[in-house]
N, C-alpha and C positions, 0 to 999 in steps of 0.2 A: 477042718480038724487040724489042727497043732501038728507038724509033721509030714502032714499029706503032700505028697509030690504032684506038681502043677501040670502033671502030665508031658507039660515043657521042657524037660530035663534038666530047669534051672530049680537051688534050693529051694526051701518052704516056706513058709509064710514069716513061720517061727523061727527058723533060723534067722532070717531078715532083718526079721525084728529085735534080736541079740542084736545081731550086729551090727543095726544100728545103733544101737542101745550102749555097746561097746564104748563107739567112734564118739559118742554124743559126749558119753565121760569123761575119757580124753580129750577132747577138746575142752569143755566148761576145766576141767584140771588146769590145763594151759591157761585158761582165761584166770581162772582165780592164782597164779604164780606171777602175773603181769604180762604174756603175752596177748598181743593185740589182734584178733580174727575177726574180720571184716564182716565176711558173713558163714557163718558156720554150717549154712547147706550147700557150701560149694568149697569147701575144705577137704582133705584127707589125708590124715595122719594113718602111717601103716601100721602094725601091729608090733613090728619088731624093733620099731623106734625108737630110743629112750629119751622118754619125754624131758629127763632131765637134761638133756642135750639140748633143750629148745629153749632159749635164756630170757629172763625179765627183759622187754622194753624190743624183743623181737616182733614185725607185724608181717600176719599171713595176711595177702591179700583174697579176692575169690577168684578159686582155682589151680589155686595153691594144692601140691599131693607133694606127700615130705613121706620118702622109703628110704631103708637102709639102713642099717642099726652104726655106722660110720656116721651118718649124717648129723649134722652140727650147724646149728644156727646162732649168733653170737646175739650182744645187747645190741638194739635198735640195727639190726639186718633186716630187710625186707626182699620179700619172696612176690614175683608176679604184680608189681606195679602198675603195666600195663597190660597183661592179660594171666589167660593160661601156664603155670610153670607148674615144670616136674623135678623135683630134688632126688637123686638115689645116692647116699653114701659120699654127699657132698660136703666140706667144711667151709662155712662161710664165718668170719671174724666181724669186728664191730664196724656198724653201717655197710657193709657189703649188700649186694644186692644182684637183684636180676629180673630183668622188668617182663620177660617172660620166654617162656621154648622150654629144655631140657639139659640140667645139668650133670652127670654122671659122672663122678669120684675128682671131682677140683676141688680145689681148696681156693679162697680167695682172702686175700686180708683185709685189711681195715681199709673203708673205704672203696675196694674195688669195687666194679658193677660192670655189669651185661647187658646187652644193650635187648631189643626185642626180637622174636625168634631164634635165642641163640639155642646154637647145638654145641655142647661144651663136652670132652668126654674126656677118659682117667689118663693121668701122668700130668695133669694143665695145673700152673698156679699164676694168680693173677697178684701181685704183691702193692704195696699200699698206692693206693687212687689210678693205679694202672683200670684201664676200660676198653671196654669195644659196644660199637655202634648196632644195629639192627641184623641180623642174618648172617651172624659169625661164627663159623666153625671151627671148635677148635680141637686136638688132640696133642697130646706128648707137645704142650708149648707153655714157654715161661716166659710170662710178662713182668720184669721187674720192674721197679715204682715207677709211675705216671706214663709208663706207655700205654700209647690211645689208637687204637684200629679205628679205619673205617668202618662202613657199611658192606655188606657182600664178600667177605672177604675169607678166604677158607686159609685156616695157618695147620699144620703138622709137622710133627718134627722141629722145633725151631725153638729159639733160646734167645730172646733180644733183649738191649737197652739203650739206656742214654739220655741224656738231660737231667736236670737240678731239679726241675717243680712243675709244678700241675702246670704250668705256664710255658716251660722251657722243657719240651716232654719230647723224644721218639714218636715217630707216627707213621701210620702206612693211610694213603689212601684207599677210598672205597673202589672196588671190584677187584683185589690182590687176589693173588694165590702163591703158596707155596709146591711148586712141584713137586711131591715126594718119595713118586714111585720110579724105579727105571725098569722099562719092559727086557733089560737081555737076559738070555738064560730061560733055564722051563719055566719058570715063574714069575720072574723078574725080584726084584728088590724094592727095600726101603732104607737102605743104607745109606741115606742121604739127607742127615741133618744138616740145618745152616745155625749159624751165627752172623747175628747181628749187632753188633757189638758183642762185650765179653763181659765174663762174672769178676776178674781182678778190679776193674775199673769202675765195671758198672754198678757195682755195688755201693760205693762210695758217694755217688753221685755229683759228680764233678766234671762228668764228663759232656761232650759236644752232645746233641742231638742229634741224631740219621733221620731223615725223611725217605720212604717209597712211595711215588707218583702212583697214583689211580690206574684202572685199566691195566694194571699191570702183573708181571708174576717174574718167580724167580725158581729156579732149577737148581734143585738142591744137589751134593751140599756147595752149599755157597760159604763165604767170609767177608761181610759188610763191614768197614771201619766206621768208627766216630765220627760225626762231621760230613759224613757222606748226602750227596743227594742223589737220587735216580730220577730222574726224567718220566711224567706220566705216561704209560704205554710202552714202554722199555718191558723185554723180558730178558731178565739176567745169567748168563749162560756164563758170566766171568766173573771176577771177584771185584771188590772196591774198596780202594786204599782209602784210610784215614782224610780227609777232610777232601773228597775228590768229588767233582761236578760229573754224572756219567746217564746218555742216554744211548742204548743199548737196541739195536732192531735186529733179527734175526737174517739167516740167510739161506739161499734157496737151496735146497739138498734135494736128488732124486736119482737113486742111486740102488742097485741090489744090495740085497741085505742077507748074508745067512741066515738059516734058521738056526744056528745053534751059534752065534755071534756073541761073545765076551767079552767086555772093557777088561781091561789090565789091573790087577788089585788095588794100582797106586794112579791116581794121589787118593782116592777115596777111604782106601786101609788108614791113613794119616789122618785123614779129614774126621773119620769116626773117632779116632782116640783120639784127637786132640775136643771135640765134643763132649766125648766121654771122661775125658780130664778135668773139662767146664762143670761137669755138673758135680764132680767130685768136690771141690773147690767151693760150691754152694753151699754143698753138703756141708761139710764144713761150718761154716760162715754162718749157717742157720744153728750147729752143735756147739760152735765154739764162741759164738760170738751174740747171736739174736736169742737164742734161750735162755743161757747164763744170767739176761739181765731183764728176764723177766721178774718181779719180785715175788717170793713166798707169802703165800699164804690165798685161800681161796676166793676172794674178791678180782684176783688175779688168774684163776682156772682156767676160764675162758681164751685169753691168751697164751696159754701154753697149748692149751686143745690147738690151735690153729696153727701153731708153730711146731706142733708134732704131726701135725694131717701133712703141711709144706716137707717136712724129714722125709714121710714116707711115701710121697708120691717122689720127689727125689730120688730114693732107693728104686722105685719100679722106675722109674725112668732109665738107671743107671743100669736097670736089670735090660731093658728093650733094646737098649741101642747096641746091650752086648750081644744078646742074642742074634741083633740081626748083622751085626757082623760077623759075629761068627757063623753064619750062613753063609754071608756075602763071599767069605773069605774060605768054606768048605766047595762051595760051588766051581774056586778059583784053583781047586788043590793047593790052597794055603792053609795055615793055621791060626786061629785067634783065641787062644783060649781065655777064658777069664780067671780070677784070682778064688782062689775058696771062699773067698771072705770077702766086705768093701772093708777097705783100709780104715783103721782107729784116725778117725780125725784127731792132727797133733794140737797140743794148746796153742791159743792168739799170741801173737808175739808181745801183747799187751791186755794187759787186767779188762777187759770191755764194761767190768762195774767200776774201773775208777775205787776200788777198796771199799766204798759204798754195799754196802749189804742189802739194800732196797732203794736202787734204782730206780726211779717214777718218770722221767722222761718219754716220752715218745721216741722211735728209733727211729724214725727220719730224722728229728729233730738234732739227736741225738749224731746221727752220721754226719751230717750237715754242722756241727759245733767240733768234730774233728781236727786238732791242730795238725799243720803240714806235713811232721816229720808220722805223727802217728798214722795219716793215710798212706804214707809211702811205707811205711810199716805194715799195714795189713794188705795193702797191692803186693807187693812182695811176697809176701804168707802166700796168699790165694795161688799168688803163679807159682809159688814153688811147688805146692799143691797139686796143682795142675802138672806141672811134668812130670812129678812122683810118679802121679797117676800112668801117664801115658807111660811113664818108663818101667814100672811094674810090669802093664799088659805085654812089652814088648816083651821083658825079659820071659813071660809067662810062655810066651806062643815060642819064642828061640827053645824053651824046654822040653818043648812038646814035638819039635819040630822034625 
C-alpha cells in the first residue's frame, strides 16, 4: 500500500518512487538542453541545484552527484572522468574538469582539471590550464595559470606561480606537503601561509618558473622566489631567493619544551599581511582588470559566473587568513584587527578593454600580447595594492592598540 512504512525505518515505496521520478526529469531536462550524461542510473543531481547552472556541451560522467545551489558547470566541463566525483557548491568554467574524488566550494577556470581522488575544499581556485595529478588535497590555495602538482601532495594555505605556458609552468613534485599548522599555545595555529612566487608578477606571466622536489615539504609560512629550485626531499624550514638552487635537510633538536611555549608575533605578524596584501591585489586584478573585459551580453554569462565564484572565494580567503591572525596575534596579547570593510579596489592604471566595448580575446592571450611599459604598469598597480593593504591593517591594529 502506497505510503506504508517498510517496517525499516527507511521511506515508502511511493515516496521512492517520486523521487525517482523527480531525478529522472531533471536529468532527461539536462539531456534535452545539451548536456551529455553517460549513464543516467548512476548520476545525481540534488534538488537544490539550478539546473540552469549546468551549461550546453557539459558531460557528467557515471558517478557523477552535482549539490549545492553555488554549483556551476561551464560548456564542455567534465565531472568524474575517471570515476566517482562529488560537486557541492563548486564553479567549474569551460573545459574544466575532474577525473574524480570530491570537490567542495573551488572555483576552476578554463581548462583547469583535477587529477583522480582529489579532495579539493572552499577558498581553492585553480585558474587557466593550472592542474594536479591523482590524491591532492587542497584548501585555501591558489593555483594561477599552468601550475601543475604532483601526485600525493596535500597544499593548504598557499598561493603560487610562475612560468609563461602549459610548457614553461611552476610545479611541485609528487609526495609534497605544505606544513600549515604550528602546535604552540593551547591550540596551536594556522597562521602560516606561504608564497610561492607572487600576484604582482605572477599574474602577468612572464615570469621564471619555481620547481619543488618530490618527497618533500615546506613549513609554513615560507617566501619562494621565481627561478627557485628546491632539491627532492628537502623540507624548507627557510625562505628562497629569486633564482636560487636550495637543498634543505633538517637538524637534530631534543630538547624540553614548555607547555605553554610561544614564538614571538614577528616575523609571522608580517608574513600574514604581507599574504593578506597578495590576495588583496588579486582581488583587484580579477575586479579591475579580468571582469571588465568580459563582453556583454549572455552567450558570455558563463564567464562572468566564474570570474565571480574566483571574487568571492577571494573574499573568504581574505576573511581566514584575518581571522586567524587575529587569533595568532590575541593569543600573543597583540592586536590585529581587520578593517570594516575590504578595500574598493582602485581602477587599472590602464583601460584593460583597450576602448573596445566587446573584447573577445582570451585573457591569457591577451596578458601574454601585453606591451612592456603596460606590464610594468599594472606590476606596479598590484604592488601598490599590496602595501595599501598591508598598511591599512597596520594602521587598524596601532588604533586599536
Amino acid at each position: 500500500m502506497e505510503g506504508a512504512n517498510s517496517g525499516l525505518g527507511g521511506p515508502s515505496a511511493g515516496v521512492l518512487e517520486r523521487t525517482v521520478s523527480v531525478l529522472e526529469g531533471r536529468l532527461e531536462a539536462l539531456a534535452r538542453g545539451g548536456v551529455t550524461i553517460i549513464d543516467p542510473r548512476q548520476t545525481v543531481i540534488g534538488p537544490e541545484v539550478d539546473l540552469r547552472r549546468i551549461c550546453a556541451g557539459a558531460i557528467l560522467h557515471p558517478g557523477a552527484r552535482i549539490c549545492g545551489a553555488r554549483t556551476f558547470i561551464g560548456p564542455a566541463a567534465e565531472i568524474g572522468t575517471e570515476g566517482p566525483a562529488t560537486i557541492v557548491n563548486a564553479v567549474f568554467g569551460e573545459r574544466a574538469r575532474v577525473a574524480s574524488g570530491y570537490v567542495d566550494g573551488a572555483v576552476l577556470l578554463r581548462d583547469a582539471s583535477l587529477g583522480g581522488n582529489s579532495h579539493v575544499r572552499g577558498g581553492t581556485i585553480l585558474e587557466e590550464e593550472a592542474s594536479t595529478a591523482h590524491a591532492v588535497g587542497l584548501k585555501q590555495t591558489i593555483l594561477l595559470a599552468f601550475v601543475t602538482l604532483g601526485s600525493q601532495i596535500n597544499f593548504c594555505d598557499v598561493l603560487m606561480a610562475g612560468g609563461t605556458s602549459r610548457r614553461d609552468h611552476s610545479e611541485v613534485g609528487s609526495g609534497y606537503i605544505h606544513f600549515n599548522f604550528t602546535p604552540w599555545g593551547v591550540k596551536g595555529d594556522k597562521a602560516t601561509p606561504s608564497l610561492i612566487g607572487d600576484v604582482q608578477r605572477g599574474v602577468l606571466l612572464r615570469s621564471r618558473r619555481i620547481f619543488l622536489g618530490g618527497s618533500g615539504g615546506m613549513i609554513g609560512p615560507r617566501k619562494v622566489g621565481y627561478g627557485a629550485i628546491v632539491g627532492a626531499g628537502s623540507i624548507l624550514r627557510s625562505d628562497v631567493d629569486d633564482g636560487h638552487l636550495v637543498i634543505q635537510r633538517g637538524r637534530q633538536i631534543n630538547r624540553e619544551l614548555a607547555a605553554d611555549y610561544l614564538d614571538g608575533i614577528e616575523p609571522r605578524r608580517a608574513r600574514n599581511l604581507r599574504y593578506i596584501g597578495e590576495l588583496v591585489a588579486l582581488r583587484a586584478w580579477y575586479l579591475r582588470v579580468r571582469r571588465p573585459r568580459i563582453p556583454a551580453g549572455e552567450v558570455h554569462e558563463h564567464r562572468r559566473i566564474v570570474i565571480d565564484g574566483a571574487i568571492a572565494n577571494l573574499e573568504q580567503a581574505i576573511a581566514e587568513r584575518e581571522k586567524r591572525l587575529r587569533d595568532f596575534a590575541a593569543e600573543r596579547g597583540a592586536v590585529a584587527t581587520t578593517p570594516a570593510a575590504l578595500e574598493e579596489a582602485p581602477a587599472a592604471p590602464i583601460d584593460p578593454c583597450g576602448g573596445e566595448s566587446q573584447p573577445v580575446d582570451d585573457h591569457v592571450d591577451w596578458v601574454r600580447g601585453l606591451p612592456g611599459a603596460q606590464v610594468e604598469a599594472f606590476a606596479a598597480w598590484l604592488g601598490g595594492i599590496a602595501a595599501a593593504a598591508i598598511e591599512r591593517r597596520e594602521a587598524a591594529a596601532e588604533g586599536s592598540a
